[in-house]
C-alpha positions as CSV (number, residue, x, y, z in Angstrom):
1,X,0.6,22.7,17.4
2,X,-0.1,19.5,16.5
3,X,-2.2,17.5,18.9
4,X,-0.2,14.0,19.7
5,X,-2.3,12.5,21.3
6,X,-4.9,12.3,18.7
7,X,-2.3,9.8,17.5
8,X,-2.6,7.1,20.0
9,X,-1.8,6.2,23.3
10,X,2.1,7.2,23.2
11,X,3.1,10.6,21.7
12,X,4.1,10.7,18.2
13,X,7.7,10.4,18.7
14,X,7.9,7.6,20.9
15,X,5.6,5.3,18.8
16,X,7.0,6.2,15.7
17,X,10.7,5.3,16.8
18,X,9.9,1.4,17.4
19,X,9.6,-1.7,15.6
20,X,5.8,-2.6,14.7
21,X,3.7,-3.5,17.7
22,X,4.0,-7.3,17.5
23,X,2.7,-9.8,20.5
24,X,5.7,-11.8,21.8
25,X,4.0,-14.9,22.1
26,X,3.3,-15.4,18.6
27,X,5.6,-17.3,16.6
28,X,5.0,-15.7,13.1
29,X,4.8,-12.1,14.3
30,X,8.2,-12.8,16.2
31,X,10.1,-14.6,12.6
32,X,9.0,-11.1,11.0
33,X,10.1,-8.9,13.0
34,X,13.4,-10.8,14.2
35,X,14.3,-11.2,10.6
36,X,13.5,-7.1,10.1
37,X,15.6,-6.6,13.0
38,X,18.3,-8.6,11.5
39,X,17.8,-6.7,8.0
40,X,18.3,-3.7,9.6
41,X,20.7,-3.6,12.3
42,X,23.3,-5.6,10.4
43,X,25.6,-5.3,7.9
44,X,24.1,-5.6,4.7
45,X,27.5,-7.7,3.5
46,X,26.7,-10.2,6.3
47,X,25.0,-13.0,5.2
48,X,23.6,-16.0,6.8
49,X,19.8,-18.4,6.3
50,X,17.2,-16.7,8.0
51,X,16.5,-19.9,10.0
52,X,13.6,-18.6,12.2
53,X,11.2,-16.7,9.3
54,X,11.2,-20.1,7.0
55,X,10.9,-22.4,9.8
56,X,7.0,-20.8,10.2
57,X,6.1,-20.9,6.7
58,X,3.1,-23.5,5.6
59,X,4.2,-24.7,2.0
60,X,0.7,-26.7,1.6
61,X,-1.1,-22.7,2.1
62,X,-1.5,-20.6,-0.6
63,X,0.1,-17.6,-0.9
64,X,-2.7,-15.6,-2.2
65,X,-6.7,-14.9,-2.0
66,X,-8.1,-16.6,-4.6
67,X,-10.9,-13.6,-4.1
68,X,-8.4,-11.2,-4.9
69,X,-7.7,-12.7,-8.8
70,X,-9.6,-10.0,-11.2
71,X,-10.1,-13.1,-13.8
72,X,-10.2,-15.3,-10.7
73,X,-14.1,-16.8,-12.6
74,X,-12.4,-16.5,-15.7
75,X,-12.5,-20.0,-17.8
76,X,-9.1,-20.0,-19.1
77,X,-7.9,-20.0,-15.0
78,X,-10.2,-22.3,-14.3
79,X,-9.0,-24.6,-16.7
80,X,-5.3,-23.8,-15.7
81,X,-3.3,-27.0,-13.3
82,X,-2.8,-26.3,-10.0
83,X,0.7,-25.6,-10.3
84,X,-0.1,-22.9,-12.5
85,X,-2.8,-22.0,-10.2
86,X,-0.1,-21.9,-7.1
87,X,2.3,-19.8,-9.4
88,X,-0.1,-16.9,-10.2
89,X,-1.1,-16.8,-6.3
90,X,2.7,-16.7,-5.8
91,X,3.2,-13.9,-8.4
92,X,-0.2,-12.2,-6.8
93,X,1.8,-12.2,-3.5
94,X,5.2,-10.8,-5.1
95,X,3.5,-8.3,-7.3
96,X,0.9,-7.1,-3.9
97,X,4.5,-6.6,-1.8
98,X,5.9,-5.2,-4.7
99,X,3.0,-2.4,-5.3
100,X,3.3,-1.7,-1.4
101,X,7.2,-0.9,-1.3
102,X,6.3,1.3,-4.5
103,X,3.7,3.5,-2.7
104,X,5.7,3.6,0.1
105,X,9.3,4.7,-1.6
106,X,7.4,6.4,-4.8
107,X,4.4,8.1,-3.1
108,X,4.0,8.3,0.4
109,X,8.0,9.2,1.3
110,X,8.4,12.1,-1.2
111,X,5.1,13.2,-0.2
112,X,5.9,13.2,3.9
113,X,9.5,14.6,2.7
114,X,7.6,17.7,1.5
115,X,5.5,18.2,4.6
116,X,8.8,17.8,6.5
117,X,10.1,20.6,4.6
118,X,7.1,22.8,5.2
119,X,6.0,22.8,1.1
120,X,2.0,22.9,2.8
121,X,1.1,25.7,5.2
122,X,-0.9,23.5,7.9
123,X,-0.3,25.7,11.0
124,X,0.7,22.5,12.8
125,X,4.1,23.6,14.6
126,X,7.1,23.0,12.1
127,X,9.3,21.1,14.3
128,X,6.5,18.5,15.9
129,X,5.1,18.0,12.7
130,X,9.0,17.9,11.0
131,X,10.0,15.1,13.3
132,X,6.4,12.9,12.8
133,X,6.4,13.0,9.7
134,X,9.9,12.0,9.3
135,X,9.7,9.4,11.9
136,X,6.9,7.6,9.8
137,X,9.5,7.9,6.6
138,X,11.4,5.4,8.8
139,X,8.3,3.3,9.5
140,X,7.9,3.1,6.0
141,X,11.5,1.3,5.6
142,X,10.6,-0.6,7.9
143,X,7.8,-1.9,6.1
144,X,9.3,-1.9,2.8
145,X,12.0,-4.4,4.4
146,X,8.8,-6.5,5.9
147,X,7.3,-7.1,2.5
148,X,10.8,-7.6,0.4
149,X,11.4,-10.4,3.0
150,X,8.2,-12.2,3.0
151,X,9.1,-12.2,-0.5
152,X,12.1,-13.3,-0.2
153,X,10.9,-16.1,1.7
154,X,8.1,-17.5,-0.9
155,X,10.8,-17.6,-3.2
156,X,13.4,-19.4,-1.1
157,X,10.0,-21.7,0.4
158,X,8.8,-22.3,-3.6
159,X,12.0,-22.6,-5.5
160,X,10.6,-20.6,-8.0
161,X,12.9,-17.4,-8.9
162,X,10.1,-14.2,-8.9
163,X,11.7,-11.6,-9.0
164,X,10.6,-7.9,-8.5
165,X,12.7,-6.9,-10.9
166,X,10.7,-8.5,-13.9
167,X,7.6,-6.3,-12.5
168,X,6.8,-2.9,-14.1
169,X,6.2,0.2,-11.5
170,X,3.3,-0.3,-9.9
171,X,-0.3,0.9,-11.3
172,X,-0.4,3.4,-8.0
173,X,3.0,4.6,-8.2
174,X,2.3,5.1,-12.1
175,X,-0.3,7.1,-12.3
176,X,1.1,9.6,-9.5
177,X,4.2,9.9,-11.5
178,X,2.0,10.6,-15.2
179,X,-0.1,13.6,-12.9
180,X,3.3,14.9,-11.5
181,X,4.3,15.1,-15.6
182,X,1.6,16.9,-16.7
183,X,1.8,19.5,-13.9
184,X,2.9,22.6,-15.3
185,X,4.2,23.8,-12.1
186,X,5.8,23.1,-8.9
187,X,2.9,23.9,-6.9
188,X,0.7,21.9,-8.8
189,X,3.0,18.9,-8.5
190,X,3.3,19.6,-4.7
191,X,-0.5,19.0,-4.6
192,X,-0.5,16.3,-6.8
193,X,2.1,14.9,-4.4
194,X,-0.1,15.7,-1.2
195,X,-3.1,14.4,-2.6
196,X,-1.8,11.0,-3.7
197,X,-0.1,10.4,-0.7
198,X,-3.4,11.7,1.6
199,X,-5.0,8.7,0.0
200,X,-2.1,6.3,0.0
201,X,-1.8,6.9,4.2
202,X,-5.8,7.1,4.6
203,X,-6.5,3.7,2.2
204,X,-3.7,1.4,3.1
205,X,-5.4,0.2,6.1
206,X,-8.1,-1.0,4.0
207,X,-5.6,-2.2,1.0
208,X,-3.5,-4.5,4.0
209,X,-6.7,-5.7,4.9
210,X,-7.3,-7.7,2.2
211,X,-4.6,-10.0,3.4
212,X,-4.5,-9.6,7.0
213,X,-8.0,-10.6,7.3
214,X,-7.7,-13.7,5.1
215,X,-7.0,-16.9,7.0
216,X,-6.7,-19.5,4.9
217,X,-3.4,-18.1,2.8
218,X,-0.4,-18.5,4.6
219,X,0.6,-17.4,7.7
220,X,3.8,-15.4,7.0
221,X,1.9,-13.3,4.6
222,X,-1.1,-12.8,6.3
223,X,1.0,-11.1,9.8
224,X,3.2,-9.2,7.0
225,X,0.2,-7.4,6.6
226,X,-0.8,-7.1,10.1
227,X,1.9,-5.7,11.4
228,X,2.4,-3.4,8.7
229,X,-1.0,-2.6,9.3
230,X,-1.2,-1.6,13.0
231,X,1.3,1.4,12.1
232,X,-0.5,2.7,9.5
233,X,-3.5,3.4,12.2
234,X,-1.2,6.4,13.5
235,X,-0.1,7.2,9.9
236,X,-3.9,7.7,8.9
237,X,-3.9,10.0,11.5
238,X,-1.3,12.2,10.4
239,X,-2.3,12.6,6.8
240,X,-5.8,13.1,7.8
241,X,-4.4,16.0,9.8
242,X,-2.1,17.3,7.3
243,X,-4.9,17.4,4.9
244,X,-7.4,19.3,6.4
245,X,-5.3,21.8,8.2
246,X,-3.2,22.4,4.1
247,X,-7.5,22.6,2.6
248,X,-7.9,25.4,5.1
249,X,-5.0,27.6,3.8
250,X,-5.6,26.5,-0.1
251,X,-6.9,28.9,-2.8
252,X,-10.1,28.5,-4.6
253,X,-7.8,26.9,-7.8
254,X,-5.9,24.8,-5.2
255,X,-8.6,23.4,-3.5
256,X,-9.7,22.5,-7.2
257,X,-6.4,21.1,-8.2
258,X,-6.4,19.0,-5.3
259,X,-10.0,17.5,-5.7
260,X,-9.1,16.5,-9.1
261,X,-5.5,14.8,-8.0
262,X,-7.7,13.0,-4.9
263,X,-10.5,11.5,-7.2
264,X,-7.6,10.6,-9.5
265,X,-5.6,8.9,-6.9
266,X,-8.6,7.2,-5.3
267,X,-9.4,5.8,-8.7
268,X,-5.7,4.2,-8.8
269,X,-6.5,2.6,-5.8
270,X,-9.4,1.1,-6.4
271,X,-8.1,-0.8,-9.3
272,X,-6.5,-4.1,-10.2
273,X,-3.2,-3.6,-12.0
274,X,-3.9,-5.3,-15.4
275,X,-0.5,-3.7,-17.0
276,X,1.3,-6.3,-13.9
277,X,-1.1,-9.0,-13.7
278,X,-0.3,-9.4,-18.1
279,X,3.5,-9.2,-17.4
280,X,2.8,-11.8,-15.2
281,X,0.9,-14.0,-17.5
282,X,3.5,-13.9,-19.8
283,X,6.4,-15.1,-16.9
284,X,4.5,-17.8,-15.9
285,X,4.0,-18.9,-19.7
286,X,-0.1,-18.9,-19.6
287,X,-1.5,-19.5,-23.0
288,X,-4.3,-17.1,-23.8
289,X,-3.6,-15.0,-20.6
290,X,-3.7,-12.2,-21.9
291,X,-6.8,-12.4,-23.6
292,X,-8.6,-13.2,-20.4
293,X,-7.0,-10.2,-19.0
294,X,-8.5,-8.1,-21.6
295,X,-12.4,-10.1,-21.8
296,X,-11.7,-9.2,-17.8
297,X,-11.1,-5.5,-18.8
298,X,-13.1,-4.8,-21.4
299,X,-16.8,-6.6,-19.8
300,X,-16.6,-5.5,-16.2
301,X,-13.1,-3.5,-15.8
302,X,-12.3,-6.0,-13.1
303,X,-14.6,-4.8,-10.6
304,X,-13.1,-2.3,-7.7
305,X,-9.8,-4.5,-5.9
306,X,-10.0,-1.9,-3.3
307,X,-13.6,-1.1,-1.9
308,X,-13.7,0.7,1.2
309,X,-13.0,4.2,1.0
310,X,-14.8,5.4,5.1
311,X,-11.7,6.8,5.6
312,X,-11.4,9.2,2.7
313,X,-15.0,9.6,2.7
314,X,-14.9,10.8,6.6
315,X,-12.5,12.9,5.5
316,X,-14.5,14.3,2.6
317,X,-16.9,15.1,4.8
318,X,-14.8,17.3,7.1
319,X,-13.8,18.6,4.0
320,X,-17.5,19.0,2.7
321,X,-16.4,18.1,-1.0
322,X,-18.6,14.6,-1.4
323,X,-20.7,16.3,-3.7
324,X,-17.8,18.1,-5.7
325,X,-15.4,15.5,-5.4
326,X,-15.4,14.0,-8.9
327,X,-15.4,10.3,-7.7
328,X,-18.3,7.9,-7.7
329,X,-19.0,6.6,-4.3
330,X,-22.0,4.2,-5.0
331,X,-18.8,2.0,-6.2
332,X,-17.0,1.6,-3.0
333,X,-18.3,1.0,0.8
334,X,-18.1,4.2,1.9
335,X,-19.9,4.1,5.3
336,X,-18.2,7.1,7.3
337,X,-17.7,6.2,10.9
């Protein structure tokens, strides 16, 4: 059976079922979540200004870490005019929600969908692990909801239009969906599936800290990430569990299989999304963008956008794959706790 309390303070159904933790007495954690509450609980016909979640946003912040710009030292964006400047960070902002709500509704939801259907033979207890599982599907729409309205807001705040919709797929969601085509069978996309969302659940924490720790950008964003962020704890947890309890019942050629999916999905972590970062370059109109994106590419790659992997390496280590994993870990902070 699966062990709830290893999963927080409150059992796994009871802190799954709830809006994300959120302390009353702040102003911009309370416009987020009210205006989720809103989303949800309503109507979607009804529509009405969402007074309370634009009335805390900071126009004269940016919307976006400078840090996190792959050509950010570049010396075509250097030369660029603010307002150029302020539109990339705005598109950095759209295009980071954007990449969330596509791990979340391409990755980590079909993956929990097939743990919920008991696809993996963990020995956890069908129905416990059934309804936790499930539980953090709906914690997932939840959070796809957060980010689509803080971008909803930057739009509305901004004037400019941004929309999600001009984005390709995101570089995460992509490369899980070219493994799942070259899988020649069911079982090997089922692994695939697992894998990718193993480091999706395990990563995130580190991926919404990139924002949530930044404290200059503004505030709306910032808490988007926080609150998403304090859910994902118990997620972590779950996928962690799932993992290790599915290794121990794996074949030799599963446990081979998965490696191979987990390096590959760490890899598409790890990395700035060039293919949306030049789609951007061309909406915002910046001359010679997308050669800097590919001088960016082809001298350093870009460098690693996501660089601490303890989790995934703790887990490794319960896993005892570091050394056959085939991933290189003197590129990340890997520091297992």
């Amino acid at each position: 059976m699966l062990n709830e309390p290893e999963f927080g303070a409150l059992p796994v159904v009871e802190r799954l079922r709830s809006l994300p933790e959120h302390d009353p007495n702040d102003a911009v954690e309370n416009a987020i979540l009210n205006r989720l509450a809103d989303n949800w609980y309503r109507r979607a016909t009804v529509k009405r200004r969402e007074e309370s979640l634009d009335d805390v946003f900071e126009r004269d912040r940016p919307d976006f870490p400078v840090a996190l710009l792959p050509f950010r030292n570049h010396p075509t964006y250097l030369g660029l005019d603010d307002e150029v400047k302020a539109k990339l960070l705005a598109w950095g902002w759209v295009a980071f929600n954007k990449n969330v709500m596509d791990i979340e509704q391409h990755v980590v939801n079909p993956g929990f969908s097939l743990v919920a259907k008991g696809a993996f033979d963990t020995g956890l207890g069908g129905e416990t692990m059934a309804i936790a599982v499930t539980q953090a599907m709906v914690d997932e729409q939840y959070h796809t909801l957060m980010h689509l309205n803080a971008s909803a807001v930057t739009r509305r705040q901004r004037g400019w239009r941004m929309p999600e919709t001009a984005l390709p797929l995101g570089y995460k969601a992509r490369k899980q969906a070219h493994r799942l085509a070259i899988a020649k069978t069911p079982e090997h996309q089922a692994l695939v599936s697992l894998a990718f969302t193993t480091v999706a659940e395990i990563s995130v924490n580190a991926h919404l800290d990139l924002i949530a720790e930044d404290h200059e950008i503004q505030p709306v964003n910032r808490m988007t990430a926080v609150l998403h962020n304090r859910d994902e704890y118990c997620h972590a947890s779950i996928a962690d569990t799932v993992a290790q309890e599915a290794w121990k019942r794996f074949t030799d050629e599963q446990r081979d299989y998965f490696l191979t999916a987990l390096a590959d999905g760490m890899e598409a972590f790890a990395a700035h999304d060039f293919t949306t970062w030049a789609r951007v370059m061309e909406l915002v109109g910046v001359q010679g963008g997308g050669q800097m994106l590919r001088d960016i590419k082809n001298t350093s790659g870009g460098g690693r956008l996501l660089q601490d992997f303890s989790g995934l390496r703790h887990l490794c280590q319960e896993l005892d794959v570091l050394d056959s994993l085939p991933f290189d870990w003197s590129t990340v902070t890997a520091d297992a706790p």
